[in-house]
C-alpha positions in Angstrom: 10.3 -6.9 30.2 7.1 -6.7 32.1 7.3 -2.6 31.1 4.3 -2.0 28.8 4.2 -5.5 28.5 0.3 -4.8 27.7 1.5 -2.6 24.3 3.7 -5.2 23.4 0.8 -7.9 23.6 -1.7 -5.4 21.3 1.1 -4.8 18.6 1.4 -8.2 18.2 -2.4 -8.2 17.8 -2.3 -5.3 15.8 0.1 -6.9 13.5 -1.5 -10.2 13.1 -5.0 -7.8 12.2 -2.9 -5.6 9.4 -1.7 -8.8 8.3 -5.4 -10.4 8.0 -6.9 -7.1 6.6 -4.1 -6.3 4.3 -4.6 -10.1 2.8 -8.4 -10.3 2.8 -8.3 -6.8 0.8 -5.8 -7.9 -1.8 -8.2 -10.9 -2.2 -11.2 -9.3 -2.3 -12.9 -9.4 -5.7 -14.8 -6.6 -6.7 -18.3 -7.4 -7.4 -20.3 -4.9 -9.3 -21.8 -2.4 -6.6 -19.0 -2.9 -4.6 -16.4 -0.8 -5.7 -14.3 1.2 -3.3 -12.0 4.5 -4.2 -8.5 4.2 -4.4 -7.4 7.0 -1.4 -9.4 5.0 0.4 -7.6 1.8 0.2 -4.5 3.1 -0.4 -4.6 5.6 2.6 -5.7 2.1 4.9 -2.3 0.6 4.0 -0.4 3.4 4.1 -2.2 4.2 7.8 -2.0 0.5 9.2 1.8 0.7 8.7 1.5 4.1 10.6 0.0 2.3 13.4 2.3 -0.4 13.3 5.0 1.7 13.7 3.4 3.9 16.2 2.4 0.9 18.4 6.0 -0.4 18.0 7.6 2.7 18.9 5.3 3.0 22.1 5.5 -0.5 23.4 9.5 -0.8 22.8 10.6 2.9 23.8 11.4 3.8 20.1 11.2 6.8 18.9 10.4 7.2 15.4 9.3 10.2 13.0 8.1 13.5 15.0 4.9 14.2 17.1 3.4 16.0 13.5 3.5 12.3 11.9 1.7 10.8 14.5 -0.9 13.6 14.7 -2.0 12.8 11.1 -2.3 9.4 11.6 -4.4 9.8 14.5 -6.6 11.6 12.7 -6.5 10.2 9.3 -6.5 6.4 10.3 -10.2 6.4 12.1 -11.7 9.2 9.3 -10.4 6.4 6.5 -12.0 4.0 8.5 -15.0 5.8 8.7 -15.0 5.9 5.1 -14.4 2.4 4.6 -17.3 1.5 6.7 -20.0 4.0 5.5 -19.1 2.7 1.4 -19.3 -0.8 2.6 -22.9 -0.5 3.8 -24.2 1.6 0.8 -22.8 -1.7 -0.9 -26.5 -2.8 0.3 -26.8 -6.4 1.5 -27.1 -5.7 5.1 -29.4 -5.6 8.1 -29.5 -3.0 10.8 -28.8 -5.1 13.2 -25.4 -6.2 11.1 -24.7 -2.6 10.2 -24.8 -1.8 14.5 -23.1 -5.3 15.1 -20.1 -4.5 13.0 -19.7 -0.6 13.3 -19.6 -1.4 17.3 -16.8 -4.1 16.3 -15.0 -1.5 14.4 -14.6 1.4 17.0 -13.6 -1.4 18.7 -10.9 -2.3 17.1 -10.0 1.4 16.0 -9.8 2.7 19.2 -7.6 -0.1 20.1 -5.6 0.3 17.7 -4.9 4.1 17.8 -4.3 4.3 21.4 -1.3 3.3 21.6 -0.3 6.0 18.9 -2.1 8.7 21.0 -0.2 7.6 24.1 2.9 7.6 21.9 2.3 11.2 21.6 3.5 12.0 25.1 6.8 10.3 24.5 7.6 13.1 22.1 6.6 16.0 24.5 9.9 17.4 26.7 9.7 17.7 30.0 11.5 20.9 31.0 13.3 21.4 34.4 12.0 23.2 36.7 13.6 26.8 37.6 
């Protein structure tokens, strides 16, 4: 029980944060000047059920897809991300300081949300004997 008890703890976090995210999104009304592309939101969906499964897979021993999969989603989850962040400030409305504030809160959250996934990583590699 107590093994990766800490990844167990962060993908319930991680699942209660999809959750929140995937409802505030689906109520978010678009207000002229705010519009956001469609691979953009689409790919965050598809991604945070990437992570979800990567974090599960990590924190419960599972292995699920191959390394390739997760390699993507490392890569494309923080670059969507990215993108998400940079159209929501040329949306206009905010301050430096808020833009700092929330792009610090953001890597935040990203990076602890993909680690698990990049730690999942070495579950896939095979450990060859020794001749």
């Amino acid at each position: 029980m107590k093994d990766r008890f800490l990844w167990k703890v962060i993908f319930v976090f991680s699942v209660l944060l999809t959750i929140y995210t995937i409802n505030i999104n689906l109520k978010m009304p678009i207000v002229e000047g705010e519009y956001r592309p469609d691979f953009i939101t689409y790919g965050l969906m598809f991604f945070d059920f990437f992570i979800l499964l990567g974090s599960f897979g990590y924190a419960f021993k599972i292995k699920i897809f191959n390394s390739k999969v997760w390699k993507v989603t490392i890569v494309m989850y923080p670059l969507l991300i990215l993108l998400e962040t940079l159209f929501d400030f040329y949306a206009g409305g905010y301050v430096i300081y808020e833009m700092i504030t929330h792009s610090l809160l953001v890597l935040f959250l990203t990076c602890l949300l993909v680690a698990p996934v990049i730690m999942y990583l070495n579950d896939f590699k095979v450990i060859e004997p020794e001749n």
